[in-house]
N, C-alpha and C positions, 0 to 999 in steps of 0.2 A: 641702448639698454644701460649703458655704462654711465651716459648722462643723465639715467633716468626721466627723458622724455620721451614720451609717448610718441608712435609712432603718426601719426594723426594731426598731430600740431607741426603744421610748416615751419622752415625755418628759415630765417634770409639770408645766410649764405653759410659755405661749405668752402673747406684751404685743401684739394685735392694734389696729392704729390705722387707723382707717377716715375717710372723711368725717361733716359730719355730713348724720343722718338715715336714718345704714346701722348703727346700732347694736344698735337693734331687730330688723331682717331678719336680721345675723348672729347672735342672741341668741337668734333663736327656734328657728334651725337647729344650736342647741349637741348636742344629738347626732352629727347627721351631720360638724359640724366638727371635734371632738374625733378621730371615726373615721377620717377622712382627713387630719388633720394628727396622728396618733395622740400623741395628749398625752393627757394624767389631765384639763385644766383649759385653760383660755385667760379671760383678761381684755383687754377692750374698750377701747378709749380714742377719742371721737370728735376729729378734728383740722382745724382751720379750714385753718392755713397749711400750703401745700407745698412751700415751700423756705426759705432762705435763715436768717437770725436768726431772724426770727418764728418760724418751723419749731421751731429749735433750741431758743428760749426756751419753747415752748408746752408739747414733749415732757419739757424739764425738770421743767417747772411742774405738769406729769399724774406725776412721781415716777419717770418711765422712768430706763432706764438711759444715758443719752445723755452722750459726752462732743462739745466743742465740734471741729470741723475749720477752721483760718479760714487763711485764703491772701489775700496780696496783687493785689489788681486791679493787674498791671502795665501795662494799659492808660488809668489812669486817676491813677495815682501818679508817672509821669515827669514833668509839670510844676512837680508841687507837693516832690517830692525833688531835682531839677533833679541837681547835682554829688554831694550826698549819699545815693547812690541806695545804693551800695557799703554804706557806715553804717547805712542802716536797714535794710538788709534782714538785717545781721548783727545789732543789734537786734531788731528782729521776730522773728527766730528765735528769743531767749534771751526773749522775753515769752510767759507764760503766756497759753494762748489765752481763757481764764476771765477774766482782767486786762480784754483787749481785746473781750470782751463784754460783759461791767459797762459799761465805758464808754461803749458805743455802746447800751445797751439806759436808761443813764441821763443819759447828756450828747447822746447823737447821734456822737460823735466817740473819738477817742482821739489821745491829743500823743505822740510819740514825742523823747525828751531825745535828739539828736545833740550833742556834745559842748555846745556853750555855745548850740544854736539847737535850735528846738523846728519839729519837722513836725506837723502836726495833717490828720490824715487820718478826713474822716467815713464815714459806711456805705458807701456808693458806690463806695468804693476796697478795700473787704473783700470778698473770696467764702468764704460762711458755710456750710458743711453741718453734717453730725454723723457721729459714729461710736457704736459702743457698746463700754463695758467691756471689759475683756480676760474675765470670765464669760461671755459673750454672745454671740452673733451675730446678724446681723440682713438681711435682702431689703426691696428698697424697689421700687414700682413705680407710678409716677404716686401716687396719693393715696392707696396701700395702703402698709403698714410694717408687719411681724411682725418682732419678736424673741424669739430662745429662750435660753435657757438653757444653757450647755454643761457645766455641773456631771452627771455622770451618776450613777445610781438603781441600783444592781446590779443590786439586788432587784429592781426592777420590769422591769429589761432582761432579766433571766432570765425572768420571766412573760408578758412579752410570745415571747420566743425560743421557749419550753416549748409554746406555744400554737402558734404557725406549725409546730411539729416534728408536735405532735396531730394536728393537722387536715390533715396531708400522710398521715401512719403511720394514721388512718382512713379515708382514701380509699383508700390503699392495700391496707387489709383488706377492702375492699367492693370493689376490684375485683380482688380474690382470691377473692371467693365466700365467707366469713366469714361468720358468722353473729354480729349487731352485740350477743349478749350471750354470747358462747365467750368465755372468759378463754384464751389462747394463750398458750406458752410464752417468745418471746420479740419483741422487737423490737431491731433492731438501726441504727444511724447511722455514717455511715463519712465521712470527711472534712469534721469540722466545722474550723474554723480553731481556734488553740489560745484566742482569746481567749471566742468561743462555747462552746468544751470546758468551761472555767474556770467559768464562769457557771451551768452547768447540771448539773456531774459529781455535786454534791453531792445535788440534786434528781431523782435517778434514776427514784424512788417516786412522785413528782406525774406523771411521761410516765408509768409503767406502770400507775397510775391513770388515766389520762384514756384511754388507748390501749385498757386494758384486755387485760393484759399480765405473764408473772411478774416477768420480769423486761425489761430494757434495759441493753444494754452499744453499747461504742463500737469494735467487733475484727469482722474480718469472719468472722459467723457463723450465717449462713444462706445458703441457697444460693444464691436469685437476690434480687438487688435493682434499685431503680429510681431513677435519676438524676432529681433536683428541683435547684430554684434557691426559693432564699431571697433575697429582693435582693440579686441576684448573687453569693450565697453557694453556689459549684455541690455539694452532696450526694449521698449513694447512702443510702435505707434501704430497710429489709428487714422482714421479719414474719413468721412460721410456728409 
């Protein structure tokens, strides 16, 4: 949802980050996981730490796609910025959040230059998470973290689509009394959105293949059809 991809369109892979010792358990369930996060693939990564630097540094250090999030502890920096609060924090703005992880992942600290006097503010005074790439998206949930992908597959979203259309338009011939090896004249799909249309207009011959069918057009032309939902994709087809 957050990537705004539909649920519907497969994806080719999935950066699954587990604790450890659930590695295994999801690894062995790689069929049933792939089918219900419908991806091609998914890779594993086991994770000690669940928040903060640690967190950040670890996800890095496994190749993910993590970029740093880092915000000032204003509960902990008003002694130590005391009158130069205004200063730093328009500093901290213009410092790369990468800068002020180095620091703190190799000194403990990071100095902040206000004009001719130096703030030195250590971990404590940092709130550390992560984001991902502008490619990416990503869900966190206690000690679980999937990232995907938002780069899209045409091809495979069409094969994925082609397939959900099959398997409605032969239900539909089974509960028309069809006899499941009659090659029929047609089948017909009526309000697909134009971005599903696109995906699939060229591909006509795979549905009337699978459906078992002369042909497949998208014009209403048979006489009754039957309202489906595709992840929330509301349709009408038809078959005779």
């Amino acid at each position: 949802m957050k990537g705004k991809l539909k649920r519907r369109w497969p994806l080719n892979k999935a950066l699954i980050c587990v604790s450890k010792g659930e590695k295994d358990i999801l690894e062995s369930l790689s069929d049933l996981t792939k089918s219900q996060m419908n991806v091609q693939d998914f890779e594993t990564f086991e994770i000690e730490n669940t928040e903060g630097i640690e967190q950040y540094i670890e996800l890095k250090e496994n190749g993910l796609p993590v970029v740093p999030k880092v915000q000032l502890d204003r509960s902990t920096i008003g002694p130590k910025a005391k009158q130069d609060m205004g200063k730093l924090l328009k500093t901290f703005s213009e410092t790369e959040p990468e800068v002020i992880i180095t620091g703190l992942q190799e000194k403990g600290m990071h100095t902040f230059q206000i004009g001719e006097s130096e703030i030195v503010l250590d971990k404590e005074d940092f709130l550390v998470d992560f984001e991902v790439n502008e490619k990416y998206q990503f869900a966190k949930r206690q000690n679980l973290i999937v990232m995907i992908s938002l780069e899209r597959d045409d091809e495979m979203m069409a094969k994925g689509l082609i397939k959900d259309l099959a398997r409605r338009i032969q239900t539909l011939r089974k509960e028309r009394g069809y006899n499941p090896t009659d090659i029929l004249d047609k089948a017909s799909i009526l309000e697909l959105d134009q971005e599903s249309l696109d995906l699939i207009k060229e591909k006509v011959s795979d549905i009337a293949f699978l459906v078992r069918v002369k042909n497949v057009d998208f014009t209403e032309s048979c006489k009754e059809y039957k309202e489906e939902d595709i992840d929330g994709l509301k349709i009408r087809i038809g078959v005779e």
